[in-house]
N, C-alpha and C positions, 0 to 999 in steps of 0.2 A: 896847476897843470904840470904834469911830466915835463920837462926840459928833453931836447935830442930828437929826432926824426925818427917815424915810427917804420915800420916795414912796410912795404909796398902794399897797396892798399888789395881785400880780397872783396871778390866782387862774388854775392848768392842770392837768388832766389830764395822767396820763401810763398809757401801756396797755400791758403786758409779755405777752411769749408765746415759744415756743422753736419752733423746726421742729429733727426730724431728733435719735435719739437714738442713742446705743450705737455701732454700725458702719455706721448709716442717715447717710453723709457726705453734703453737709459737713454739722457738727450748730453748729446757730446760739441764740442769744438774742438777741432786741431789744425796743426799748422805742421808744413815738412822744409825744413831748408835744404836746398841743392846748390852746391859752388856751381858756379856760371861754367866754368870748363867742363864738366862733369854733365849738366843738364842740355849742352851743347854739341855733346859726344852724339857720333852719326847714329849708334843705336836708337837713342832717344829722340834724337828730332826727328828718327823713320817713323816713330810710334805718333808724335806730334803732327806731324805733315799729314799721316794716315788718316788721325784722327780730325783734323781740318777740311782734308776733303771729305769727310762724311763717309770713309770706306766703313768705318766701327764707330758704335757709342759703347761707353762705360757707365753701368748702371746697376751697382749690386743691388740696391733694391728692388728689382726685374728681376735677379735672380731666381729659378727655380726650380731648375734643373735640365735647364736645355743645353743640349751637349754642346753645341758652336759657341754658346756664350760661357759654358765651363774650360773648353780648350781655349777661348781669348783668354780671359782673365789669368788662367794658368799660365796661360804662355807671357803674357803681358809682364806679370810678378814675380815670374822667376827670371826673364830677362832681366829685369830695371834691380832686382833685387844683386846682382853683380855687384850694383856701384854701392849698396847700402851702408860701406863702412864710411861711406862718404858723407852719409846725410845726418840729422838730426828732426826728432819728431817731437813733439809735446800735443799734450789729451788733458784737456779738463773734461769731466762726468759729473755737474750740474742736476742738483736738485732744487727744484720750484716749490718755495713753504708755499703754506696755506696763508694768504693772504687778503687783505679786507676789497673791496672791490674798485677801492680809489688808488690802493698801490702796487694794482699788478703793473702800470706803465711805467711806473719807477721802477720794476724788479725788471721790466723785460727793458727798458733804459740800461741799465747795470748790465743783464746779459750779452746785450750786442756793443757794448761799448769798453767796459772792463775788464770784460772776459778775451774777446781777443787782443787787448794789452797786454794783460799779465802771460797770453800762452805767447805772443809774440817775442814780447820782453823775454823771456825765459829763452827764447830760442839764440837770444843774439847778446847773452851779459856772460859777462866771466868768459872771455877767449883772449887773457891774458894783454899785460902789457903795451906788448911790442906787436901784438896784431891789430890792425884797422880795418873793418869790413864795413864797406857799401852795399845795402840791400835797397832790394826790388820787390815788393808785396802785391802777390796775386791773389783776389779773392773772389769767388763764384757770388755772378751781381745774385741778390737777392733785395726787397722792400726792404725788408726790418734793417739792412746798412745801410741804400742811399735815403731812407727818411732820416737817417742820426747822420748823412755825411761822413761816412766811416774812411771814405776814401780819400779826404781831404783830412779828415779829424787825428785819426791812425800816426801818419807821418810824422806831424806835428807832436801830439802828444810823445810820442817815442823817442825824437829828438831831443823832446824836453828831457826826457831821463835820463838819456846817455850824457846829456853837460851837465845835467845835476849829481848822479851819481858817477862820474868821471868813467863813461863806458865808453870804448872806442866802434861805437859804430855810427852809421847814418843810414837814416831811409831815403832813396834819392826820388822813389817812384813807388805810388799804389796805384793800381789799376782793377778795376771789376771784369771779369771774365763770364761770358756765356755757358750755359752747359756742356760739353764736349766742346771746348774751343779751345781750352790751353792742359796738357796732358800730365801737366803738376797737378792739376785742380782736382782732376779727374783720380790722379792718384791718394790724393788723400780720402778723397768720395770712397775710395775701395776701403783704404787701410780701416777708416772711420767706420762703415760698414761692417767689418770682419771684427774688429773690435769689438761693437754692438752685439755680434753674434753668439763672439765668444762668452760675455756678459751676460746676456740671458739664457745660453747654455740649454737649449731645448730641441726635444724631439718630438715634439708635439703634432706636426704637420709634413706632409711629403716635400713642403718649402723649407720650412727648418732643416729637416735631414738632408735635404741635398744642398742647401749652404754648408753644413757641417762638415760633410763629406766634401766637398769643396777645400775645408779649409784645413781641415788633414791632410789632404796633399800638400797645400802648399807650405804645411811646416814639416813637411819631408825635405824641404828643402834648407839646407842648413844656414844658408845664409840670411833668407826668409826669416824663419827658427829663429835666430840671432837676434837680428835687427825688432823684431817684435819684442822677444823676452826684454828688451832695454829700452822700449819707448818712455818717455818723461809720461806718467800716468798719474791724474790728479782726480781726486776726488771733492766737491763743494758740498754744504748746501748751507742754510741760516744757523745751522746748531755747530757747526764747527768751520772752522777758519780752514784754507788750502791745506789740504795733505797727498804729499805724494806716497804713490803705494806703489808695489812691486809685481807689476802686472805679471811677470812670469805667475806669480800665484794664481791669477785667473787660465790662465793657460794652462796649467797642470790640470787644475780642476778640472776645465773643460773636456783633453784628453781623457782623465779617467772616465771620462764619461761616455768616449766612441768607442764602441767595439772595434771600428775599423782601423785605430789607433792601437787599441791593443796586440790585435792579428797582425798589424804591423811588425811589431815590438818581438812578439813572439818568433815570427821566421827569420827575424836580421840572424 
């Protein structure tokens, strides 16, 4: 162990959520860290308190072109999207081999157990030194966690890496979250979402096109733009070991593919 006192300890949330299960591709997990000061700020806990009283739900999969639920999420993601040099995100995109019929429980074992290790691990390894962080892990209750105990398991397991791998952090608290109850939760639901959209890159349906249209505005927003082009984006499946990829490159693609991004482009 390091000899000397570390730096006052920093205190973040981190909020986990999956889009997209089974053959419902791509099927994703992520997780977004927010320092505690930061997710505390009166803009966000207006949006939190909002969303408690049941004034608004957040449900991109609902999306489909209703203008009230276009103007929230707008409005939602380019506010919170202020603080984004603050946060950190990480995305694994999971692929399901073909499997014999006794080991899909083992693969879906692995899915809800490993998989948010390694995206959580990733969020909270390598922050040097001299820094000490305490987290807090939000995850949207779902079956498939509390039959494996994710929220007791999670902690635990994590702790284990940080004294084995000599990581200065600790989990102090996981907790499961209802749907619209805590506005972290909610916020990965979207980003996870928009991701997925970007991913299948389709105009196939007046649903499609007006998520898409959707989400060309919100990368008119520069900061938005930003924080997305740098999410931690990983790809699985049984033929190749973790690889991260450079999700800007899904996001070019994507663009060249809206006209209304172009027309954009054209009058700046």
């Amino acid at each position: 162990m390091r000899e000397g006192k570390l730096m006052e300890n920093n205190q973040v949330k981190i909020f986990f959520d999956e889009s997209g299960k089974n053959n419902d591709r791509p099927t994703t997990m992520g997780a977004l860290l927010i320092p505690n000061l930061v997710y505390e700020n009166e803009i966000i806990k207006s949006f939190n308190n909002r969303l408690q009283k049941r004034e608004f739900e957040l449900h991109w999969k609902d999306y489909g072109g209703d203008s009230e639920k276009r103007n929230l999420i707008l409005d939602f993601i380019t506010t919170i999207m202020k603080f984004s040099s603050t946060f950190s995100f990480n995305i694994i995109n999971y692929r399901k081999p073909n499997l014999q019929e006794g080991d899909k429980h083992i693969f879906e074992d692995m899915i809800y157990t490993k998989l948010p290790e390694r995206i959580l691990y990733g969020l909270l390894r390598q922050h040097g030194s001299d820094i000490s962080i305490n987290a807090d892990i939000f995850i949207e209750k779902a079956t498939e966690y509390d039959k494996r105990k994710l929220k007791q398991n999670i902690p635990h397991q994590l702790n284990i890496q940080a004294i084995y791998r000599g990581e200065n952090y600790r989990i102090k608290n996981c907790y499961y979250k209802e749907k619209n109850e805590e506005i972290g939760v909610e916020l990965v639901d979207i980003i996870l979402g928009i991701v997925r959209t970007i991913i299948l890159n389709k105009n196939t349906s007046k649903k499609y096109i007006a998520r898409n249209e959707l989400i060309v505005e919100l990368l008119k927003d520069k900061n938005f733009n930003s924080f997305l082009s740098k999410i931690g984006y990983f790809e699985w499946s049984s033929d190749y070991e973790l690889k991260k990829i450079n999700f800007n490159y899904y996001i070019q693609l994507f663009l060249s593919n809206q006209e209304s991004w172009i027309n954009y482009l054209a009058q700046k």
